[in-house]
KEBA-816206 format. One record per residue (C-alpha): x, y, z. Coordinates in steps of 0.2 Angstrom, whole numbers, plus 2048, in hexadecimal, padded with zeros to 3 digits. Layout:
residues N
X Y Z
X Y Z;
...
end
This chain:
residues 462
X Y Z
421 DCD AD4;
427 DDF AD8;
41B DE8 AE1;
413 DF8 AD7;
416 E08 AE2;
407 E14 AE4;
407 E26 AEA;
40B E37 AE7;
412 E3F AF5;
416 E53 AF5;
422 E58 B02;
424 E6E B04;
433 E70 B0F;
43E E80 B12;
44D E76 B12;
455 E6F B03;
461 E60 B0D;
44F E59 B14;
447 E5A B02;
455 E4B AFB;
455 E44 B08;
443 E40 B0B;
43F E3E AF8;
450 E32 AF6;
447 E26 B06;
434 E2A AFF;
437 E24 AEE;
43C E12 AF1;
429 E12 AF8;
41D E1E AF0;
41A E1F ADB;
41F E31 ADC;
427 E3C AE9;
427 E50 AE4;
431 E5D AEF;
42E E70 AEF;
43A E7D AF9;
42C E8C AF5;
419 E89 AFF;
413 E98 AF3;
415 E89 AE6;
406 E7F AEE;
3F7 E86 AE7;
3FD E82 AD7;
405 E71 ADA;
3F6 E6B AE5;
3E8 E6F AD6;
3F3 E68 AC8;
3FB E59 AD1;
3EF E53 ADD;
3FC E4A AE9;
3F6 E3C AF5;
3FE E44 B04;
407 E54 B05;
416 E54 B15;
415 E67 B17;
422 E72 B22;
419 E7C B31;
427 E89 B32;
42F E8F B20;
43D E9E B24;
42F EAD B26;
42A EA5 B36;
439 E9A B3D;
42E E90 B4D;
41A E97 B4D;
415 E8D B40;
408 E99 B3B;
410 E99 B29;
40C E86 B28;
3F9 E8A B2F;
3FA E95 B21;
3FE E89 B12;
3F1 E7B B1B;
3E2 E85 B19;
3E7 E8B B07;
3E9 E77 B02;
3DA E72 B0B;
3CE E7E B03;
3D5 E7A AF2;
3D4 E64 AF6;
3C9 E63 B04;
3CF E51 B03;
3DD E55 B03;
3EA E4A B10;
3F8 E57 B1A;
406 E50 B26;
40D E5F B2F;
420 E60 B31;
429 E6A B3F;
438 E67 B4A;
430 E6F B5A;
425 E60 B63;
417 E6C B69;
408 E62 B6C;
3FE E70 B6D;
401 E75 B5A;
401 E65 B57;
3EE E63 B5D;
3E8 E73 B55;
3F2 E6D B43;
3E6 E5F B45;
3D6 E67 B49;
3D9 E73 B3D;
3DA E65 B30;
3ED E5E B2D;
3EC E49 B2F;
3FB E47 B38;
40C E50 B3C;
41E E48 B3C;
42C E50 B46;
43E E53 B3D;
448 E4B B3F;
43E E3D B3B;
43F E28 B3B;
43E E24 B2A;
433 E14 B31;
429 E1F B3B;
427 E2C B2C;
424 E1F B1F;
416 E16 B2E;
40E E29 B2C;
40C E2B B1A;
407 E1A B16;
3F8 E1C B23;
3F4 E2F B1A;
3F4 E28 B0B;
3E6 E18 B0F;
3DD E28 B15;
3DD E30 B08;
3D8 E24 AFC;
3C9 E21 B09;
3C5 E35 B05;
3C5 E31 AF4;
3BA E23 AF2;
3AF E2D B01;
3AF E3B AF3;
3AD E2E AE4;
39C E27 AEE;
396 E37 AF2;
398 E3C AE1;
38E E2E ADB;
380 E32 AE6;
37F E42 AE0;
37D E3C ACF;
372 E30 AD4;
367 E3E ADE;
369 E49 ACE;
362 E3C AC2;
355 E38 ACF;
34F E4A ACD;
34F E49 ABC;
344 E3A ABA;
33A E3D ACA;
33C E50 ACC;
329 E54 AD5;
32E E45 AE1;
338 E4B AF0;
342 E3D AF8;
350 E35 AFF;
34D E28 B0B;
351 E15 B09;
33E E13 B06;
33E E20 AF7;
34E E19 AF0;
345 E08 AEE;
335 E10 AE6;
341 E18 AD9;
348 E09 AD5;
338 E01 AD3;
332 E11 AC8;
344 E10 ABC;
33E DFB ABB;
32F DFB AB7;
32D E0B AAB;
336 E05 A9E;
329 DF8 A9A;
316 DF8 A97;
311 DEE AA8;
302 DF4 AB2;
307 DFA AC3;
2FB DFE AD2;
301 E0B ADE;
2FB E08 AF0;
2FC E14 AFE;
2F2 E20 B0B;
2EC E2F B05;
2F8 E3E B01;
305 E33 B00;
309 E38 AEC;
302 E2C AE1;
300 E33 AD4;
311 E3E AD4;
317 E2B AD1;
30B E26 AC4;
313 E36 ABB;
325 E2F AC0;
323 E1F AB8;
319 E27 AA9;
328 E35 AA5;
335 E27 AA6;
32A E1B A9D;
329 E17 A87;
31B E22 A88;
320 E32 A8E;
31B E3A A7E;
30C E37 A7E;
2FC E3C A8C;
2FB E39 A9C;
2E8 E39 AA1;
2E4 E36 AB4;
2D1 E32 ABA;
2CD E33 ACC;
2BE E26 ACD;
2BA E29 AE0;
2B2 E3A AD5;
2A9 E32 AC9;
298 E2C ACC;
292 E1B AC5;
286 E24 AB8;
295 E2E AAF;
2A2 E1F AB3;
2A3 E19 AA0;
29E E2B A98;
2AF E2F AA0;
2B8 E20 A9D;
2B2 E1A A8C;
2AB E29 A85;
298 E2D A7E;
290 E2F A6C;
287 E41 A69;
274 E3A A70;
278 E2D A7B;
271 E37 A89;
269 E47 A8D;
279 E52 A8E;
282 E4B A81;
283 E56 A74;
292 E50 A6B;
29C E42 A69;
2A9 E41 A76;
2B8 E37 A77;
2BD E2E A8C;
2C9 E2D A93;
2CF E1E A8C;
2D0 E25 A7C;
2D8 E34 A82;
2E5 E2B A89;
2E9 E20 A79;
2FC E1A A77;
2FF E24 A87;
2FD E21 A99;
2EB E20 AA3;
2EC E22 AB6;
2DB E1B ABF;
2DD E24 AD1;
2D2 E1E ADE;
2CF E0B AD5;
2CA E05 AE5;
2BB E11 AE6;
2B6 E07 AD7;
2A5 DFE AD8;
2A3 DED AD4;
298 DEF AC7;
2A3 DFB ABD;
2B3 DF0 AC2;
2AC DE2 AB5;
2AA DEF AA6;
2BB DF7 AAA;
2C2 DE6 AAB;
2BC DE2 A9B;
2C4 DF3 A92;
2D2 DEF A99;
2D2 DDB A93;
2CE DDE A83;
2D9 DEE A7E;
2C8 DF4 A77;
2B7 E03 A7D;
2A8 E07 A77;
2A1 E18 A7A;
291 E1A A83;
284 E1C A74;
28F E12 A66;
293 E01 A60;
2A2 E03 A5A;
2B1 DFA A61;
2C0 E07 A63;
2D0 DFE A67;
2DC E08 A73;
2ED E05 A79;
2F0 E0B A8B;
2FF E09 A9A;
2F4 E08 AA9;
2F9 E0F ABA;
2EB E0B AC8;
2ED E14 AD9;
2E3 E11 AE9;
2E3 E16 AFC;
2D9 E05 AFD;
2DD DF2 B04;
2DA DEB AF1;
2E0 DDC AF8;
2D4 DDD B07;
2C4 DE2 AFE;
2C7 DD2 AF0;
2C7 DC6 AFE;
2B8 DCF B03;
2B0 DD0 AF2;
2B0 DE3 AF1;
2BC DE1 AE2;
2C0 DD5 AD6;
2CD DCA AD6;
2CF DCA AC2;
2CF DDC AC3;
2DB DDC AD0;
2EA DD1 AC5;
2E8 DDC AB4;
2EC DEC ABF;
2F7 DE7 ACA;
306 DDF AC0;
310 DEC AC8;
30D DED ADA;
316 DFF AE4;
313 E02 AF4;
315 E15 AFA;
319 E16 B0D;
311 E23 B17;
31B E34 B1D;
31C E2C B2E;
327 E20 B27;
333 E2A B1E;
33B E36 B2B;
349 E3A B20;
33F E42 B16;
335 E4F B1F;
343 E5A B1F;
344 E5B B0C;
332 E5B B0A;
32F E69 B17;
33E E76 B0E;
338 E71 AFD;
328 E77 B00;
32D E85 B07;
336 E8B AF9;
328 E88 AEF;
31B E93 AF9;
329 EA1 B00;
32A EA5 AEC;
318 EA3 AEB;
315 EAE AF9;
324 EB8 AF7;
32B EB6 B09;
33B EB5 B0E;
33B EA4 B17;
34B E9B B14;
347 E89 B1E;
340 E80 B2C;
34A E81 B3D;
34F E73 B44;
343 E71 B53;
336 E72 B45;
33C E65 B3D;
33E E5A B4C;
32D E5E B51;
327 E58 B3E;
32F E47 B3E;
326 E43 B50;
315 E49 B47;
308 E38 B41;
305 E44 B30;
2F6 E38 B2E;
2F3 E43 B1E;
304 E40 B17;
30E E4C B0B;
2FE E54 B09;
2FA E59 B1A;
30D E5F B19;
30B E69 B09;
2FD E74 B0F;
303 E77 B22;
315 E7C B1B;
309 E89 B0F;
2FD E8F B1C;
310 E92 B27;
316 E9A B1C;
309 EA6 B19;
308 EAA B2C;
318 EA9 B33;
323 EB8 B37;
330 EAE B38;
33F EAC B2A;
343 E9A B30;
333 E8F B33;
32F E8C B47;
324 E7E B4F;
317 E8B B52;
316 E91 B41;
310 E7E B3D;
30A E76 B4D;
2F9 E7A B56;
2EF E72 B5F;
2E7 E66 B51;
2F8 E5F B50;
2F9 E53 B5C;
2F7 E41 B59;
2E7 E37 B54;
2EA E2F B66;
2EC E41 B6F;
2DD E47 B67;
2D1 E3B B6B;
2D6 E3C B7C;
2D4 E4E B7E;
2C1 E4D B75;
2B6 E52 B84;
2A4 E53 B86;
2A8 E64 B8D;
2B1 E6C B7C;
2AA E62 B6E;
2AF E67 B5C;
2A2 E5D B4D;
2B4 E5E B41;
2BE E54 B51;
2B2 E47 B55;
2AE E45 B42;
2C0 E41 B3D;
2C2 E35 B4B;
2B2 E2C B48;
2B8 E29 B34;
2C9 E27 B3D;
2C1 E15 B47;
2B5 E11 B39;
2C6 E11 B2E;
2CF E05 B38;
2C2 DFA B3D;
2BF DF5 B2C;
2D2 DF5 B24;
2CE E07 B1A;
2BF DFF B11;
2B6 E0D B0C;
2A5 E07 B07;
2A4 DFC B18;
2AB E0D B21;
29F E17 B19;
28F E0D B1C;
294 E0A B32;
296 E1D B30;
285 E20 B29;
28C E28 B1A;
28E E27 B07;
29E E21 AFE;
2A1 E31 AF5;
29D E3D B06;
2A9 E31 B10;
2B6 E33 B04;
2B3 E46 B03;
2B7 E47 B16;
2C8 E40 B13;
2CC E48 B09;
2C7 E57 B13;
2D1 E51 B24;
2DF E4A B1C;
2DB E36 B20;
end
């Protein structure tokens, strides 16, 4: 079977002999071989063509040996096909134009007269490459489109590391159906930007997306807020009000904090959530609802059931869906786009000129524990931006002293210079990791209550 040529080769060549000859040679090889006498021609032919390689002359008759006229004609094609693939023809063997035709961008140069073995060698190597630019291109295009839609879908979440990428899969997965999904991760880390994400891409995203934080609720207006009350059912209620269950009818509700969650409340959540069905505090009516659940926690939920801090029944209805968000330590990529995002956001805000962070910024960032994740990012690129002088963010515009690591801190505490905030965050630091992040056990070695423990997190960034 006859093999199929491929290639379109253009060759731009002051003298008229050389065009047949090489297009009479070329053409046994290449599927089409164009020849062109005028170099002014080439804007046009190289936009409307869009040749695989172009053999292009270095010296035309305005400049017989410099080949400044062909230096010319290479920048004009590359900045019209910046894939573009140029062999460089010239009868004088100067190596040294040679080496600057090549850094300047040609792929190759041929010297007249030329072996037709050697010649056809050359063009057959420029065209491979070419067709590696293309698919190169053809990738990078994909990618783009691929970021772009990302955007679209996840446009609060900022992200492009291997870890994200996987996350956004998961999110385009799971959306599309009504599964429970528990999102685990430290604090700060953007929970509920991705309970949003799966809500916008999800059946539901017309209807409302209804968020409780539980850690805030206390256990005497847990199913006022969840379940709703009748008018009477206690002293301040003076009408009947609907929870957020109820509010969140048809639509999405995201429980933040689930592992704050006292066993006693778990069991009447679990049983809303069992049977499709709540009761307002005061009434005796049965109200079905139809909810998507998205359950987020900073918490071991796995730890604390084996620990009976938290049911295990509970535990399989939220967590059909299991996403787990990696801390900012673990995403380096990202920093940067984090770090430049924000400061767009907050040089608007602000109205500063600030167009990025320098690069010894950013270095110094992705060395950094951020123990309070995108958070703690957020609010030191803010406070920066407000004091800097600077118009490109510098390490000292971020970094003081209470940026050191968790490690470097506690060695530098002192009985000398103590600071209550320093010692405080280390000792909720310890209690933290000795007991796996369970807060209730943290809280009690710590001499504190659940919700005044978690208020210092909050406050510190843990």
């Amino acid at each position: 079977m006859k093999e199929q040529k491929t290639g379109k080769i253009l060759i731009v060549d002051d003298n008229e002999d050389l065009l047949k000859a090489a297009k009479i040679f070329l053409k046994r090889h290449f599927a089409q071989v164009d020849t062109e006498s005028n170099p002014g021609l080439l804007p046009i032919l190289v936009v409307n063509e869009q040749y695989d390689v172009i053999m292009l002359d270095m010296n035309f008759t305005k400049d017989v040996s410099s080949g400044q006229e062909g230096f010319y004609w290479l920048d004009r094609i590359l900045e019209l096909d910046s894939s573009a693939v140029v062999v460089l023809i010239t009868a004088y063997g100067d190596v040294n134009t040679a080496v600057r035709a090549i850094k300047e961008g040609a792929t190759d140069f041929v010297l007249k007269p030329w072996e037709n073995e050697k010649l056809l060698a050359t063009l057959n190597s420029a065209l491979q490459l070419r067709q590696s630019k293309l698919e190169v291109n053809q990738l990078k295009n994909q990618q783009q489109r691929f970021f772009e839609d990302m955007d679209s879908k996840f446009k609060d979440i900022i992200g492009q590391s291997p870890l994200m990428i996987k996350i956004f899969e998961t999110i385009e997965r799971v959306a599309a159906t009504d599964a429970n999904v528990l999102i685990l991760g430290e604090n700060g880390t953007g929970k509920e930007l991705i309970a949003r994400a799966i809500h916008r891409n999800s059946k539901r995203q017309r209807e409302g997306f209804v968020g409780v934080d539980l850690g805030a609720i206390t256990t005497t207006l847990f199913e006022s807020e969840l379940f709703g009350h009748k008018k009477g059912a206690f002293t301040d209620a003076k009408e009947d009000r609907a929870g957020r269950f109820e509010q969140a009818n048809k639509g999405t509700l995201f429980l933040d904090e689930i592992g704050n969650l006292p066993l006693a409340l778990q069991s009447k959540l679990l049983a809303a959530l069992q049977n499709r069905e709540i009761t307002r505090v005061g009434g005796n009516k049965a109200i079905p609802v139809n909810i998507r659940l998205i359950s987020a926690t900073n918490m071991s939920v796995h730890n604390m059931v084996f620990e009976n801090q938290f049911r295990q029944d509970l535990l399989y209805r939220i967590n059909t869906i299991e996403i787990t968000l990696p801390p900012l330590r673990e995403r380096l990529e990202d920093i940067p786009l984090l770090a430049n995002h924000f400061i767009e956001i907050y040089s608007k805000k602000y109205s500063k000129d600030i167009r990025k962070a320098g690069e010894a910024l950013i270095k110094r960032m992705q060395k950094y524990h951020w123990p309070g994740n995108i958070r703690e990012l957020q609010h030191s690129i803010e406070r920066a931006v407000i004091m800097t002088t600077h118009s490109v963010l510098q390490p000292e515009d971020l970094f003081t002293q209470k940026h050191l690591t968790p490690e470097k801190q506690e060695e530098m505490v002192s009985l000398d210079h103590l600071n209550i905030e320093d010692v405080e965050k280390i000792l909720i630091r310890k209690a933290l990791q000795k007991h796996n992040g369970h807060i209730t056990r943290a809280a009690e070695e710590l001499g504190l209550t659940r919700s005044s423990l978690y208020r210092r997190l909050e406050r510190y960034g843990l």
